[in-house]
C-alpha positions as CSV (number, residue, x, y, z in Angstrom):
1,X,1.3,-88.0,-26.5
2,X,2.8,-86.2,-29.2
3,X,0.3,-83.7,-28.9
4,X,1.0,-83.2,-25.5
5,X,4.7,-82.8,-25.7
6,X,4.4,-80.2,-28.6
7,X,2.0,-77.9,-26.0
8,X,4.9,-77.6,-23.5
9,X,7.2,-77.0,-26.3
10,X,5.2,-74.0,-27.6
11,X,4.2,-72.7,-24.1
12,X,8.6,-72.5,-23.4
13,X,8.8,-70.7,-26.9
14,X,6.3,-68.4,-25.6
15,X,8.2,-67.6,-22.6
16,X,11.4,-67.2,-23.6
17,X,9.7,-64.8,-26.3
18,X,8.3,-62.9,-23.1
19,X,12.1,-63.2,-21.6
20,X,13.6,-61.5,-24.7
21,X,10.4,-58.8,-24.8
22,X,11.1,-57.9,-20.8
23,X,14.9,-57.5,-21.6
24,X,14.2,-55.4,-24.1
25,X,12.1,-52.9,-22.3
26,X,14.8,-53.0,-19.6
27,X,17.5,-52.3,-21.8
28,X,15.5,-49.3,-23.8
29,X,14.7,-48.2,-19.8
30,X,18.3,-48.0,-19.1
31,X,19.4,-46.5,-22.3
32,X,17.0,-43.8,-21.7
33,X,17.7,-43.6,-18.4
34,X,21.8,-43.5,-18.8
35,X,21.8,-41.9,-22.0
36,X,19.0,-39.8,-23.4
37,X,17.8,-38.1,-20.5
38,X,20.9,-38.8,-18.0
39,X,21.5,-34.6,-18.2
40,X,17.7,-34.6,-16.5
41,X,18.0,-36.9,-13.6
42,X,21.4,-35.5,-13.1
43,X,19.6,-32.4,-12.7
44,X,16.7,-33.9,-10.5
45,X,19.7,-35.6,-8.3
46,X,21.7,-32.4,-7.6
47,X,18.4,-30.7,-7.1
48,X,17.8,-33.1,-3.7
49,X,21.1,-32.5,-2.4
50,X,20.6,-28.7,-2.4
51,X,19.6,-25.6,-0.7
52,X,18.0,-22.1,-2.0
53,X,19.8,-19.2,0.0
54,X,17.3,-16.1,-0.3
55,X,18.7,-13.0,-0.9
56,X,16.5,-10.0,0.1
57,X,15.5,-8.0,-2.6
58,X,16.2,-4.0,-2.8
59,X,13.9,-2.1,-0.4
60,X,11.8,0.5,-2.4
61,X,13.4,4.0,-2.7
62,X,12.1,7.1,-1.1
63,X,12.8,10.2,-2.4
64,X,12.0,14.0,-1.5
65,X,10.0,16.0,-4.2
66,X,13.3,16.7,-5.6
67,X,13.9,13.5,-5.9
68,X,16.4,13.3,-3.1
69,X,17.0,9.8,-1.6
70,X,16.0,10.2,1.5
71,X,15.8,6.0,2.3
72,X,17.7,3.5,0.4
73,X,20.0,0.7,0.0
74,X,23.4,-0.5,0.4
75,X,25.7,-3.2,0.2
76,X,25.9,-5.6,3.2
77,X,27.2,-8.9,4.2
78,X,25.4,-11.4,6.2
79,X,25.6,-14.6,7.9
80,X,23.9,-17.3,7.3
81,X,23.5,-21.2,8.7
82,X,22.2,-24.0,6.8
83,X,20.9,-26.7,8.6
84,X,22.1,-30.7,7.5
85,X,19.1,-32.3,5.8
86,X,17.1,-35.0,8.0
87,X,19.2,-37.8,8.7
88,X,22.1,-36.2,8.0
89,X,24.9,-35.4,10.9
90,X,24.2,-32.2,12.5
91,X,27.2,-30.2,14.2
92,X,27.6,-29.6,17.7
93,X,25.2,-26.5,18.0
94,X,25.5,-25.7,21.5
95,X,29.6,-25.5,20.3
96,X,29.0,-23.7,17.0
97,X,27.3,-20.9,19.4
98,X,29.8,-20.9,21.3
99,X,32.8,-19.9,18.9
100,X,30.2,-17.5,16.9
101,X,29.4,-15.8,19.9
102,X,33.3,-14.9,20.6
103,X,33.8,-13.9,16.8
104,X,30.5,-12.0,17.1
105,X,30.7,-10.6,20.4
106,X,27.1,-11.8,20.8
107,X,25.2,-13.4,23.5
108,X,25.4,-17.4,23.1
109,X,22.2,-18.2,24.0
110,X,20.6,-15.7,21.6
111,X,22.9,-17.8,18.7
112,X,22.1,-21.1,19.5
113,X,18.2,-20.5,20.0
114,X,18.5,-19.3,15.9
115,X,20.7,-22.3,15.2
116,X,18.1,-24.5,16.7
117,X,15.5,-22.7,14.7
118,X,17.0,-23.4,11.7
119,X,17.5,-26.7,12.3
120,X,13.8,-27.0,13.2
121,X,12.8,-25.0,10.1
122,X,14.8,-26.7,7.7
123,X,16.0,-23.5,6.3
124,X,18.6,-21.0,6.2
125,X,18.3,-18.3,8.5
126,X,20.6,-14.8,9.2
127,X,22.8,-15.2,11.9
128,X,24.0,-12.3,12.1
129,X,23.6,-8.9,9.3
130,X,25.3,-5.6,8.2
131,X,28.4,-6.9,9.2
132,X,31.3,-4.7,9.2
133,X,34.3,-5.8,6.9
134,X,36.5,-6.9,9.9
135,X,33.7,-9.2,11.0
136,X,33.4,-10.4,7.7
137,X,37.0,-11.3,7.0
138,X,37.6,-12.9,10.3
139,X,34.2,-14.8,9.6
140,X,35.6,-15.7,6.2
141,X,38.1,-17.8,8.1
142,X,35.8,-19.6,10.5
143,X,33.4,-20.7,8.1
144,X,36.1,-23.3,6.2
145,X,36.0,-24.8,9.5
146,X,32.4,-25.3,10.4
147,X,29.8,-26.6,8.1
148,X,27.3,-24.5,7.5
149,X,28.2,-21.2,8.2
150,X,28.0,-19.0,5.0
151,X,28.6,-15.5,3.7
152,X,26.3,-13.3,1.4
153,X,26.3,-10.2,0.1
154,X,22.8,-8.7,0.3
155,X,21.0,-4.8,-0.1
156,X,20.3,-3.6,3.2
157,X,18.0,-0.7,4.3
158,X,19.9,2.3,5.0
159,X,19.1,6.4,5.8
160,X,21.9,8.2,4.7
161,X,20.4,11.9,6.2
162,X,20.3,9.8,10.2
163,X,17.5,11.4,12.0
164,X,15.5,13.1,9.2
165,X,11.8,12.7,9.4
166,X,12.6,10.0,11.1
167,X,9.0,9.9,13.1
168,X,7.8,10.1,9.1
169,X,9.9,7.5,7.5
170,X,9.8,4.9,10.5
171,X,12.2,2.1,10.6
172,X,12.9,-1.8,9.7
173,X,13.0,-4.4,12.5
174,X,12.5,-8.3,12.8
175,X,8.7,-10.2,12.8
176,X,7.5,-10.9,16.2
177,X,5.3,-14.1,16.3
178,X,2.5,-12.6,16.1
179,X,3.6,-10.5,12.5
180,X,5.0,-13.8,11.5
181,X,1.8,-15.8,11.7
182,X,-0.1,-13.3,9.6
183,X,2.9,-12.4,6.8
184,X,4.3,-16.5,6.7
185,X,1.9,-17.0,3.8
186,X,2.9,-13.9,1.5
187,X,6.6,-14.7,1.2
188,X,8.2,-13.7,3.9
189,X,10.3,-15.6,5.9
190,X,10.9,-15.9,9.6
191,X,14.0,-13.7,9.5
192,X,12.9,-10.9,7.3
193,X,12.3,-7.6,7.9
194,X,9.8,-5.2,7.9
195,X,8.6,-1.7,8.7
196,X,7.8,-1.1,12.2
197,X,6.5,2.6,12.0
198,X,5.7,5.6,9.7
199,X,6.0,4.7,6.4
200,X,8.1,2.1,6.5
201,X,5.0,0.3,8.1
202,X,2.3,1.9,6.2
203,X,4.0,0.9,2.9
204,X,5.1,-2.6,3.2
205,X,3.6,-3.8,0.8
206,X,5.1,-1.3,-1.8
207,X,8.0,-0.8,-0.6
208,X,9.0,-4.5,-0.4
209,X,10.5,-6.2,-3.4
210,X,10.7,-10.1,-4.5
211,X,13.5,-11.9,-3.2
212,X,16.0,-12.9,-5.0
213,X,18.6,-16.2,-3.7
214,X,21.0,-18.9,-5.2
215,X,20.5,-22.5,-6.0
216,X,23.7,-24.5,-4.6
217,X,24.8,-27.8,-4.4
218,X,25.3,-28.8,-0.7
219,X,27.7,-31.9,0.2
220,X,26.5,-33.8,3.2
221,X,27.8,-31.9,5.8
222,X,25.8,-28.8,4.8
223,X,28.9,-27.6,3.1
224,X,28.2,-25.3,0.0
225,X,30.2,-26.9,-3.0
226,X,28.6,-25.0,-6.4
227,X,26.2,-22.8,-7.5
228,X,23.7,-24.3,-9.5
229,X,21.7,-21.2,-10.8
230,X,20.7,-17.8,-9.4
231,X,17.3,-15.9,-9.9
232,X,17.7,-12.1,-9.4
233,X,15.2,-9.9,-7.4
234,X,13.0,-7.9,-8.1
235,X,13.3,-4.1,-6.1
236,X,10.4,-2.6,-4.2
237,X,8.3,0.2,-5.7
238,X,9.7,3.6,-5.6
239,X,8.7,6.0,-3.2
240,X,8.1,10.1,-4.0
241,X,6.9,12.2,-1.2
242,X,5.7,15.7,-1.2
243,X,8.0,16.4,1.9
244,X,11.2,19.2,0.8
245,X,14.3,17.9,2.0
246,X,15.5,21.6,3.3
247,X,12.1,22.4,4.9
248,X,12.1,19.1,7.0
249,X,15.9,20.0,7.5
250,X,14.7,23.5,8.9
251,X,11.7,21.6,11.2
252,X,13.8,18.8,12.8
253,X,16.8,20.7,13.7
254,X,14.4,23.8,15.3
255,X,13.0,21.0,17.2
256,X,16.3,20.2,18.3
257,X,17.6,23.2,19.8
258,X,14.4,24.8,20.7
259,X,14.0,25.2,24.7
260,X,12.6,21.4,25.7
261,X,14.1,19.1,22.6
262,X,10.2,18.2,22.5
263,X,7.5,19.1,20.1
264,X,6.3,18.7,16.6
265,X,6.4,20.8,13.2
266,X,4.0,20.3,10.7
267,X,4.7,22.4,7.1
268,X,1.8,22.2,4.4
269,X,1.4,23.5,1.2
270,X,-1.8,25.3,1.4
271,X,-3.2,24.9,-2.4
272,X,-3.1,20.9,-2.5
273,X,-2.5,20.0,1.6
274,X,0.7,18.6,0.6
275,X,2.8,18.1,3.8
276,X,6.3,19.7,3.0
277,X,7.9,18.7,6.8
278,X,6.3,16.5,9.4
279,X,8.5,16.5,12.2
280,X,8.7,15.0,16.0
281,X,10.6,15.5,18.7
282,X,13.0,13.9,20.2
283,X,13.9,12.0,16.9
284,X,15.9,9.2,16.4
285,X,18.1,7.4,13.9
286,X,16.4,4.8,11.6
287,X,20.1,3.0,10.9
288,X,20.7,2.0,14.9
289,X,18.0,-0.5,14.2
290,X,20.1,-2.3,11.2
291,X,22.8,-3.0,13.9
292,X,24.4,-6.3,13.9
293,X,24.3,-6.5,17.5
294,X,21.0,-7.8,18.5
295,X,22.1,-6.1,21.8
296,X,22.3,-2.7,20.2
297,X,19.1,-2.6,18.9
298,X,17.7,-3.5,22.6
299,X,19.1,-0.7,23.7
300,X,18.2,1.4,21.0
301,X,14.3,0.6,21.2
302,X,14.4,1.2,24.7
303,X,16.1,4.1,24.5
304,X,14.1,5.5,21.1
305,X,10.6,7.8,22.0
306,X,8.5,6.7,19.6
307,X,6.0,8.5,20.3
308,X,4.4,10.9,16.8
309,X,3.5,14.1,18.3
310,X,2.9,15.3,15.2
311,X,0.2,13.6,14.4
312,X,-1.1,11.8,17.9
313,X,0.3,14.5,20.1
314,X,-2.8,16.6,22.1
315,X,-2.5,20.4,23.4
316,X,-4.8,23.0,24.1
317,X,-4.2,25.1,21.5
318,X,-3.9,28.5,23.7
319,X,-4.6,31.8,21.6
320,X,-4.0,30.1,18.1
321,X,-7.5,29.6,18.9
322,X,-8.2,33.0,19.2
323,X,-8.8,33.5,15.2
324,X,-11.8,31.3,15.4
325,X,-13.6,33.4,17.5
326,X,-13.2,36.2,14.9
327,X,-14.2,34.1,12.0
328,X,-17.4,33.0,14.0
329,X,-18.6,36.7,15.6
330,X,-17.2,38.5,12.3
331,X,-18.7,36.1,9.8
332,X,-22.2,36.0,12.1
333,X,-22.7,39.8,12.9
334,X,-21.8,38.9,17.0
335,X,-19.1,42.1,16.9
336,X,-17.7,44.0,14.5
337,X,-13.9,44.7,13.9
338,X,-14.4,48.5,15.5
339,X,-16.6,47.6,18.8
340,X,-14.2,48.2,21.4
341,X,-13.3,46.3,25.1
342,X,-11.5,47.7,27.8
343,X,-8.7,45.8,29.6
344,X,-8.1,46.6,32.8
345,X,-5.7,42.8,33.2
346,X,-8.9,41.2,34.2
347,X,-12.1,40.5,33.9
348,X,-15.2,39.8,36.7
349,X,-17.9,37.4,35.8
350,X,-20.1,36.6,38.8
351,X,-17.8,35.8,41.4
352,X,-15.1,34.9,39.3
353,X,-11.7,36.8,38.0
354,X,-10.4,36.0,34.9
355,X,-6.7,37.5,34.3
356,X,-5.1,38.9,31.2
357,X,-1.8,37.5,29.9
358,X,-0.7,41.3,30.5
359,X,-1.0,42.0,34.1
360,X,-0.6,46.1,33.3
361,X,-3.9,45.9,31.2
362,X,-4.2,46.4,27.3
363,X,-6.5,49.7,27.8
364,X,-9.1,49.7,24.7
365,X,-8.5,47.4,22.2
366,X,-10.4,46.5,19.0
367,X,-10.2,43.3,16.8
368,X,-6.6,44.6,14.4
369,X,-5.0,45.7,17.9
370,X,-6.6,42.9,20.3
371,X,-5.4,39.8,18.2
372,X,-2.3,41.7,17.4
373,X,-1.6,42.0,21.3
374,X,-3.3,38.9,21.8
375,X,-5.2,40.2,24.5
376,X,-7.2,37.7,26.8
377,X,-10.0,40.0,27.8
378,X,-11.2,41.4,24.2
379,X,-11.2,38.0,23.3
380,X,-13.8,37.0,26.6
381,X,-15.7,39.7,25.7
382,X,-15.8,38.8,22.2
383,X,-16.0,35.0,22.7
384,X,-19.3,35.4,25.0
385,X,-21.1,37.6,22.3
386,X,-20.4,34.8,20.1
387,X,-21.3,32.3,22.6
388,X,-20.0,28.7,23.2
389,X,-22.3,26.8,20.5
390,X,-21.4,29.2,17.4
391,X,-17.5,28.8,18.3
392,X,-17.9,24.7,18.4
393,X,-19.6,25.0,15.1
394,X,-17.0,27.1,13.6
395,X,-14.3,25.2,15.1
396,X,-15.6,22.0,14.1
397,X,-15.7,23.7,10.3
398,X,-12.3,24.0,10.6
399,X,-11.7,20.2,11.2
400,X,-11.0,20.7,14.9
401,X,-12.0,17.7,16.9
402,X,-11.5,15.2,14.1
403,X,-8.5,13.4,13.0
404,X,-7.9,15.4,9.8
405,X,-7.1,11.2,7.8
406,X,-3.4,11.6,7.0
407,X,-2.6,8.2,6.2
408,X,-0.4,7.4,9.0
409,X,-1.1,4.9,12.2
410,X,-1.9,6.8,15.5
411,X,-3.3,10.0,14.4
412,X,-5.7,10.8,17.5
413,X,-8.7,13.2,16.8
414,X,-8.1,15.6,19.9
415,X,-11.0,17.5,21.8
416,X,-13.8,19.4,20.4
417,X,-14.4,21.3,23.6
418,X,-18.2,22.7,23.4
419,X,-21.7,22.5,24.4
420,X,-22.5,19.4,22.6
421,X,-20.3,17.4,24.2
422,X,-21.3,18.9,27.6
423,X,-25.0,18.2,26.6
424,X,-24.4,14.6,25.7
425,X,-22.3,14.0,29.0
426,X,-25.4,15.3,30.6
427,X,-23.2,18.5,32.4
428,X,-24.2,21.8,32.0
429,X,-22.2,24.4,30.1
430,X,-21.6,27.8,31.5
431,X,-20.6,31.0,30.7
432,X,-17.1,30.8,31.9
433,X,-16.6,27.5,30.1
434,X,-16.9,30.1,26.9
435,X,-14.4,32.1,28.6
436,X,-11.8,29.4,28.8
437,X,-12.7,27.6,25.1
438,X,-12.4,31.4,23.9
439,X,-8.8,31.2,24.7
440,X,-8.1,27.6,23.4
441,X,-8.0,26.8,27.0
442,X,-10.2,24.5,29.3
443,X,-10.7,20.9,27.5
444,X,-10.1,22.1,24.2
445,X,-7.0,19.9,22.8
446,X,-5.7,19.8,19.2
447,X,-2.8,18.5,17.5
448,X,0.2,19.8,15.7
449,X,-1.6,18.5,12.4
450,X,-4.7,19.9,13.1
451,X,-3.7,23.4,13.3
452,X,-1.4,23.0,10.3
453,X,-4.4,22.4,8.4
454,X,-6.3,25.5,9.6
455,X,-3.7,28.0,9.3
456,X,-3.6,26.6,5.5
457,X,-7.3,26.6,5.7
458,X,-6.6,30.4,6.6
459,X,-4.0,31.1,4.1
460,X,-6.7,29.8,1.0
461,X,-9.6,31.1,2.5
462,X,-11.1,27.8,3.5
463,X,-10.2,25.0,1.6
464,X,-9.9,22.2,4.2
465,X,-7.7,19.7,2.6
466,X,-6.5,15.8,3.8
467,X,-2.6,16.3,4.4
468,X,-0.9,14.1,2.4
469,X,2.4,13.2,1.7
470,X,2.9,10.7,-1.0
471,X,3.4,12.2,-4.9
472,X,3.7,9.2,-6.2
473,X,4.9,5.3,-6.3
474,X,6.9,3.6,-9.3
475,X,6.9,-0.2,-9.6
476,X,9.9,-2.2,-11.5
477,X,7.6,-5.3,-11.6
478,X,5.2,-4.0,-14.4
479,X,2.3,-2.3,-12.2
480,X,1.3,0.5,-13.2
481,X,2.6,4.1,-11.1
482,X,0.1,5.4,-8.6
483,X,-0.4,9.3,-7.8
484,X,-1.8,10.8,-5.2
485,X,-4.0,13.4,-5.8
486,X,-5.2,16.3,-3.3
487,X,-8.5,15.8,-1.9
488,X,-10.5,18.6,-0.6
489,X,-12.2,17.5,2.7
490,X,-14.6,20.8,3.2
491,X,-14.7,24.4,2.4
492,X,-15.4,26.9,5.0
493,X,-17.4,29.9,4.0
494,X,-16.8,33.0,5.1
495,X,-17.4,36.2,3.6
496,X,-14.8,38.1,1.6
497,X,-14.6,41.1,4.3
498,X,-14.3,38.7,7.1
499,X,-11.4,36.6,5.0
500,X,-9.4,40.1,5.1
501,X,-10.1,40.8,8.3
502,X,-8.7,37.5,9.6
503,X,-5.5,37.7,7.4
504,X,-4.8,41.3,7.8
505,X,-4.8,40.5,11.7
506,X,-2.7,37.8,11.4
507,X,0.5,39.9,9.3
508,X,-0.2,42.5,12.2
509,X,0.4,39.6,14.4
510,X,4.1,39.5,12.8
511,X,4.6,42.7,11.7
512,X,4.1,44.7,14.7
513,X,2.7,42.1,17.5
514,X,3.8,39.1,19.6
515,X,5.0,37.2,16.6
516,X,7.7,39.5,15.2
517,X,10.2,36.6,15.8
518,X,8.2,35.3,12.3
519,X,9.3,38.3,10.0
520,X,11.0,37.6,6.6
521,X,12.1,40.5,4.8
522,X,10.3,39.7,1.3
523,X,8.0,37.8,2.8
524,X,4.3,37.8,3.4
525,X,3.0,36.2,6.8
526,X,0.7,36.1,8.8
527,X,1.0,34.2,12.2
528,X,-0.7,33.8,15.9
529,X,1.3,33.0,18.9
530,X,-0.3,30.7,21.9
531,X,1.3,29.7,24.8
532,X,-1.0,27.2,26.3
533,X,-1.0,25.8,30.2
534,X,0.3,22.8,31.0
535,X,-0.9,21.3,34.4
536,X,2.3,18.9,34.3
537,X,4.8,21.6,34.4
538,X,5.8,24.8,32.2
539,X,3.9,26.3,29.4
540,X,3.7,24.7,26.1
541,X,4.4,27.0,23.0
542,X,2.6,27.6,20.1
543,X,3.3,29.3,16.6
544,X,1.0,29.2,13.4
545,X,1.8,31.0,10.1
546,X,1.3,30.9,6.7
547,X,3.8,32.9,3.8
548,X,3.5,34.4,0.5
549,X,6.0,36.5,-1.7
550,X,3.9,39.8,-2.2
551,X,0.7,39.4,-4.7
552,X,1.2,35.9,-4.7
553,X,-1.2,32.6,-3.2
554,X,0.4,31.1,0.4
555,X,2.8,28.8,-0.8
556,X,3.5,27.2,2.8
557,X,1.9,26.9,6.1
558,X,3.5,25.4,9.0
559,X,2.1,24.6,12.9
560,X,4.7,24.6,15.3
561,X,4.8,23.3,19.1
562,X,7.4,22.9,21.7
563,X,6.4,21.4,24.6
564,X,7.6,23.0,28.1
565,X,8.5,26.1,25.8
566,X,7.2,28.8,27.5
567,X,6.0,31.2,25.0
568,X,5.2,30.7,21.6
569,X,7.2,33.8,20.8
570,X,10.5,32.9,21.5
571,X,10.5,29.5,21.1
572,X,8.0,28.1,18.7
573,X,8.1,31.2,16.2
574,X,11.7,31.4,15.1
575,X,10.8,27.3,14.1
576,X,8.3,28.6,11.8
577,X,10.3,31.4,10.4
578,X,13.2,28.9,9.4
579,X,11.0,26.4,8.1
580,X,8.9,29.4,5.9
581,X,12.1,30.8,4.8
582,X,13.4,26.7,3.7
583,X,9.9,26.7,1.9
584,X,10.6,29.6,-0.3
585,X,14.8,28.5,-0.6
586,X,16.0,31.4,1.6
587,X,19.0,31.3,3.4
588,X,17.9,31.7,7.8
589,X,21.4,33.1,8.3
590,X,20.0,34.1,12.0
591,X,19.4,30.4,13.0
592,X,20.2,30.5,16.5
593,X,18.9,28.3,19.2
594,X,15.8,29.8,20.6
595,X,16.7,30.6,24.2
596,X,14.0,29.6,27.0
597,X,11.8,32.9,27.9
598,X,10.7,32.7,31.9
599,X,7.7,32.5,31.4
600,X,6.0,35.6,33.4
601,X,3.8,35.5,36.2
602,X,0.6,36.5,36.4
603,X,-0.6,38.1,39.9
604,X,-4.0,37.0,41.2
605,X,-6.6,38.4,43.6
606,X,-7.2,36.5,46.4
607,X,-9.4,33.5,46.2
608,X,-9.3,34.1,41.8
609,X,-8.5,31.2,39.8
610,X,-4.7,31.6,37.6
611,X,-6.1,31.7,34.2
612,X,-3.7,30.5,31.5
613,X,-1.1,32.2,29.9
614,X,-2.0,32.4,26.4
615,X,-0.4,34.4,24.7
């Protein structure tokens, strides 16, 4: 019985020992808890009644070879809304639009479908950017009032030269869903931005930083109430181009007052392929697309031709053509530069007529005096001793007929007009197909690009290079710089007698022939006018050149092209001569808008087809 009574005894010892042991434990747990890590779950707590607001990092530089900014950032305000967390009281959003929309001068609807959005992502999201400095004052005010609503300061894209290059630089806009779905996973968010064209697109990925953004401690009703911490940014990689900031100057603003307002200037640098000035016409502003008015920018894209027709533009490239038909019967023995033609302003074959560009007949011309003139019929006569299959091949040499790779989307490859492509559409090719293709006429279509890359192919004596137009790209997050270096696509051989001929034509072309509009006192050029038929109404005009101070290598080659120009030596010429002379940093003190030349008719027998003017 005894022993009995002293079991229960030591089994209640035994539990108040356990007692005092789990008391313990609990009071160490709260000491640790309230005092030696209470700065931690302070921490931890804040941390769950917070929000990250990003701010976007510095777009990447670009600069000109000089190093001219030519894209880059500035201060801006925007507005942001951050949603309540789940369960807490959300705000009237349908109301919140409302007054936003009145401050804003927005359209509601638009506000509240982004209010909702936030509230469905859980995140913070730009209601409104670039704000002006009234907006952002007034806004200032109304933000006390509704929970939420929040000012930041953040770098925004800007283009302080407007409309420069702006086919080349491209411009920033919002994701659609489809860009979303594939970036989401890379760090972008729903409301960044991104390039939409030229290099702003083909660069995203260098020229877009690492956000930055603030930690802060949000009260209940979304209210901010302190920053916590902040984690800069880290900028994009900067961008340096071959272009020259006076030479694209001297391209986009001939484009502007030349005849039509439409066209495209391509300037390369004949020793690498560097592109010095890509230009398009009609431009645009890059910064109308940075508006804060969502309704703006509508209007602005609608508005906006987008179209590169420097690059994915396609012509028949009229007499610039014309040189190709004396590399290939020079260079293969065909003709010689003394066999002479007669031009009567015509020609018969079979039962057809075709016309010169010179009604009045050239009389006897030769190769210096026949390119020089530009005249159509020594150039038949010439083109069908070479015949159709040797001036493919030599056309083909000189990259015609294939996109010539600049790295920029919507280069198109034009149309190698020829024999081979007749043969594999299973059509015969005839002799007055050669006629046409010996005029750059027929189906024969090129772009602006393309023939800047023969006339420098010209100008070097055959070095086909890949136009390029980035020098190189410097990172700030530690990778290493990347150059771009030339690459030479082909070489055309030609011998050294033919070379001469070809160039010595071409600075009689200038000098003395239908490009005189090209001459640069102290200057070397050579050049070749085309004026190329448009079924779709006037003329298109062509100028290419190349330039070189006296005993000196080509330094710059340019292709120029205005579209409904008439002829290529009134308005397409006195393009290139500005844009040579901005090459070599001389002053064009006779840039004058290129008037519009009628473009002269040609008369026609009866029942004879209206060639093209060409030249």
């Amino acid at each position: 019985m005894m022993r009995e009574g002293g079991d229960r005894l030591a089994r209640l010892e035994a539990l108040w020992v356990l007692a005092y042991l789990v008391g313990a434990m609990l009071g160490l747990r709260l000491v640790q808890l309230q005092i030696l890590q209470r700065e931690e779950y302070r921490q931890l707590a804040e941390l769950n009644a917070t929000k990250v607001i990003y701010q976007t990092a510095p777009r990447g530089r670009i600069y000109d070879r000089r190093g001219t900014p030519v894209a880059a950032n500035q201060e801006a305000f925007s507005l942001i809304y951050i949603p309540p967390k789940k369960g807490q009281s959300s705000p009237d959003l349908d109301f919140l639009a409302g007054q936003l929309a009145r401050e804003l001068g927005r359209d509601r609807g638009e506000l509240l479908e982004t209010l909702q959005q936030a509230v469905k992502e859980e995140a913070a999201l730009r209601l409104a950017e670039n704000l002006p400095r009234a907006a952002m004052f007034r806004l200032s005010e109304l933000k006390t009032i509704y929970p939420g609503v929040e000012l930041i300061v953040e770098a925004r894209r800007h283009y302080p030269f407007g409309r420069f290059a702006s086919h080349l630089l491209g411009y920033m806009g919002k994701m659609d869903p489809r860009s979303w779905r594939v970036l989401k996973n890379k760090g972008y968010r729903v409301d960044s931005r991104i390039g939409r064209i030229g290099l702003e697109y083909a660069l995203e990925a260098d020229l877009r930083g690492r956000d930055g953004g603030l930690r802060m401690l949000v009260d209940a009703q979304g209210r901010l109430r302190k920053k916590l911490e902040s984690f800069p940014g880290i900028p994009g990689g900067s961008v340096h181009l071959t272009i020259d900031e006076a030479v694209q100057k001297a391209a986009d603003e001939g484009l502007r007052r030349s005849p039509s307002g439409r066209g495209a200037a391509v300037a390369i640098d004949p020793r690498s392929g560097a592109i010095l000035a890509l230009s398009a016409a009609p431009d645009f502003d890059p910064n109308a697309f940075l508006s804060s008015d969502p309704s703006v920018v509508r209007e602005v894209v609608s508005s906006i031709d987008e179209f590169n027709r420097a690059i994915a533009g396609t012509y028949a490239p009229g007499s610039t053509f014309k040189p190709i038909i004396g590399a290939a019967g020079l260079n293969e023995g065909r003709f010689s530069t003394e066999d002479a033609v007669f031009c009567p302003g015509y020609m018969e074959l079979g039962k057809n007529i075709f016309l010169c560009w010179e009604h009045k007949g050239h009389k006897r011309m030769t190769w210096f005096p026949g390119l020089t003139h530009s005249c159509d019929v020594y150039f038949y006569r010439m083109g069908l001793r070479a015949g159709g299959p040797l001036i493919e091949k030599y056309a083909r040499m000189f990259g015609l007929g294939a996109k010539t790779g600049v790295a920029l989307k919507g280069e198109r490859s034009g149309n190698l007009f020829g024999p081979t492509a007749r043969q594999r559409a299973g059509r015969s090719w005839y002799d007055g197909d050669t006629v046409n293709l010996s005029i750059g006429q027929g189906e024969m279509l090129v772009t602006p690009i393309q023939m800047a890359v023969f006339a420098a192919a010209v100008a070097n004596r055959g070095t086909v290079w890949r136009p390029y137009y980035i020098d190189r790209i410097e990172y700030s997050d530690g990778r290493p710089e990347v150059r771009q270096n030339p690459e030479k696509l082909s070489h055309v051989v030609l011998k050294d007698e033919v070379w001469s001929d070809l160039r010595d034509a071409l600075r009689l072309v200038v000098s003395s022939g239908t490009g005189v509009a090209a001459r640069i006192p102290g200057l070397d050029v050579g050049g070749k006018t085309g004026t190329a038929q448009n079924p779709a109404g006037p003329d298109h005009a062509w100028f290419i050149a190349f330039a070189a101070r006296p005993g000196e290598a080509p330094a710059v080659a340019v292709a120029v092209l205005v579209e409904h120009g008439g002829h290529g030596s009134s308005a397409a010429a006195p393009i290139a001569r500005a844009v040579m002379m901005a090459a070599y940093g001389m002053e064009d003190k006779s840039a004058t808008a290129p008037k519009s030349a009628a473009v002269r008719p040609v008369p026609v027998r009866p029942g004879a087809p209206m060639p093209p003017r060409t030249h």
